[in-house]
N, C-alpha and C positions, 0 to 999 in steps of 0.2 A: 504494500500500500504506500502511495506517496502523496505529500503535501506540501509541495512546495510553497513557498510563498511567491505569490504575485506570478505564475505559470499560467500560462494559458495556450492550449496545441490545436490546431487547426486541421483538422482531417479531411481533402479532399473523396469523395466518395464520387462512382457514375462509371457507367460504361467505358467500353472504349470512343473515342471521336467525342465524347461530349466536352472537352475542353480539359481537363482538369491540367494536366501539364502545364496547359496555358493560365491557367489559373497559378499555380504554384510558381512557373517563369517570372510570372506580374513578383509576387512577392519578394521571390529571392534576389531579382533587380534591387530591391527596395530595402537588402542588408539581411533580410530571415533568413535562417539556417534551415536548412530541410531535412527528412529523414526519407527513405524512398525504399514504397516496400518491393515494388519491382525490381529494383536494384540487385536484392539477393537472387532472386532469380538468373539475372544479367549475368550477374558475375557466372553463376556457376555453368550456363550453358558457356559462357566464354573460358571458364577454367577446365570444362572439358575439350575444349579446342572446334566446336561447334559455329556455326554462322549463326546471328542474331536473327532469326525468322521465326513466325508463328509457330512452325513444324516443330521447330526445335525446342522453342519456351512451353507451349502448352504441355508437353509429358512432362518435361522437366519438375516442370510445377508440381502436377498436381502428383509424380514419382516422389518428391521431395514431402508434402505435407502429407503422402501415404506411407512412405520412411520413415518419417521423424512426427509426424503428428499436426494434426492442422494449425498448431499455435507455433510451428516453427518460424515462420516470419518473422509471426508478430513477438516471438522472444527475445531476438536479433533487434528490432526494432525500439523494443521496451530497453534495452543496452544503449541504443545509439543515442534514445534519448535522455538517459541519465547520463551517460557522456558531456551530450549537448549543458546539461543541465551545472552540473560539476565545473566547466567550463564558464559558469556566468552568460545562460543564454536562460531567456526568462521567458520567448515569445518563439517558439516553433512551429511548424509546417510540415505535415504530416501528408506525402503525398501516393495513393494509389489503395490504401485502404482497402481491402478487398472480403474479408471475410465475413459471416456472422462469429465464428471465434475469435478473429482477432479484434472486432470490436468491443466484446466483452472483456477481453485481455486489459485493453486500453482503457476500457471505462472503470474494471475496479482497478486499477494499476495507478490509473490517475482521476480519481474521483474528483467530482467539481473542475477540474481542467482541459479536458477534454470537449469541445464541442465539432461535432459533423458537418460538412456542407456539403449537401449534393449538385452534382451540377450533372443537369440534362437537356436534350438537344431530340428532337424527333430523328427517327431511324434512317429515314433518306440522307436528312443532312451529314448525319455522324458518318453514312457509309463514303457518302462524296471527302467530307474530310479524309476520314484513314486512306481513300484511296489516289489521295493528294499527297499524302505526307511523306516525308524525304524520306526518313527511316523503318522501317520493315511497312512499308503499305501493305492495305491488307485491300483484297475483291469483296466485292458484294456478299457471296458466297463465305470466303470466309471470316467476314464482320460477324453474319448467321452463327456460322461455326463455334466464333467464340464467345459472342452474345450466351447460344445456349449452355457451354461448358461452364461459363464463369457461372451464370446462374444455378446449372444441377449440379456442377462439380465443387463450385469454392465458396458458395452459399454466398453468392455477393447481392442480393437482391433486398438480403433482410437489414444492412448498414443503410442503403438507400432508401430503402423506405422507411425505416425511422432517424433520418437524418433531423439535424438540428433547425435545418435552414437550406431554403433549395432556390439554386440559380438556375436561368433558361437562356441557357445558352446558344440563341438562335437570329441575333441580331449581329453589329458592328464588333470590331473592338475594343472602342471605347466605351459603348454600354456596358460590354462583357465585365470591363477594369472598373467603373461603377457602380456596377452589381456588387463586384466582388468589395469597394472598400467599403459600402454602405453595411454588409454582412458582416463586416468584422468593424466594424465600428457598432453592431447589434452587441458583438460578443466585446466590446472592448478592449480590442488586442492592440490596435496603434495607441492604447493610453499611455505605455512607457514603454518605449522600447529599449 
């Protein structure tokens, strides 16, 4: 259990394409430290000498949290942010949030600190982004793919829906960066940085 004083951790939630990267980008521009739960993933398809593509991340994953247990990320992640913490960082950014266990990890691990933001995008849009994106784009076909695994396989459906606060992200980018300081000005994260 922790309690920091004056913590406060921003957990981006939401498919793939609906912005969150882009959400989290906005911040870390603006001096926040991040924690990234995909990260662990990344490294390890890249520590087995793998190419960074759907094919490769999706087993990996969900090999990794049937290996070690669905709270494996989020144990790594509960480290990085008492690191962060330790360190004199008092306002983190919590990006890719994926499970219904590692939400609960989070939430008794940081009680009262902790708040969700989901951010969502209609399905058209999100598939035209991923299949814009410079790094691993994904097809129509496989935005589906992993729409439905994330949801049956990593329980990412029930973080979303009971998110703290949800952004719609389907306009400019400067609404998108509006959205998002109006939501942390709710949670009052820019009070001290």
């Amino acid at each position: 259990m922790s309690k920091h004083e004056n913590l406060k951790i921003i957990a981006f939630v939401g498919l793939s394409g609906t912005g969150k990267t882009t959400a989290v980008e906005y911040l870390t521009e603006k001096g926040y430290p991040k924690v990234y739960f995909g990260g662990i993933v990344l490294d390890e398809v890249k520590r087995r000498g793998l190419e960074l593509t759907q094919e490769n991340e999706q087993p990996i994953r969900e090999e990794l949290r049937e290996r070690e247990g669905k709270d494996f990320v989020v144990k790594r992640i509960v480290q990085q942010i008492h690191d962060l913490v330790d360190a004199g960082q008092h306002r983190i950014v919590a990006d890719g949030l994926y499970t219904w266990t590692e939400y609960k990890v989070l939430k008794k691990g940081f009680p009262g600190e902790l708040s969700v933001i989901a951010v969502v995008a209609p399905r058209h849009l999100r598939k035209r982004r991923l299949a814009k994106r410079p790094v691993r784009p994904l097809t129509s076909d496989q935005v589906d793919q992993r729409d439905w695994a994330e949801i049956e396989n990593l329980e990412k459906g029930g973080p979303i829906a009971i998110a703290d606060y949800f952004l719609h992200n389907e306009d400019d980018l400067d609404h998108f960066h509006q959205q998002i300081d109006n939501a942390l000005e709710h949670f009052e994260f820019f009070e001290s940085k």
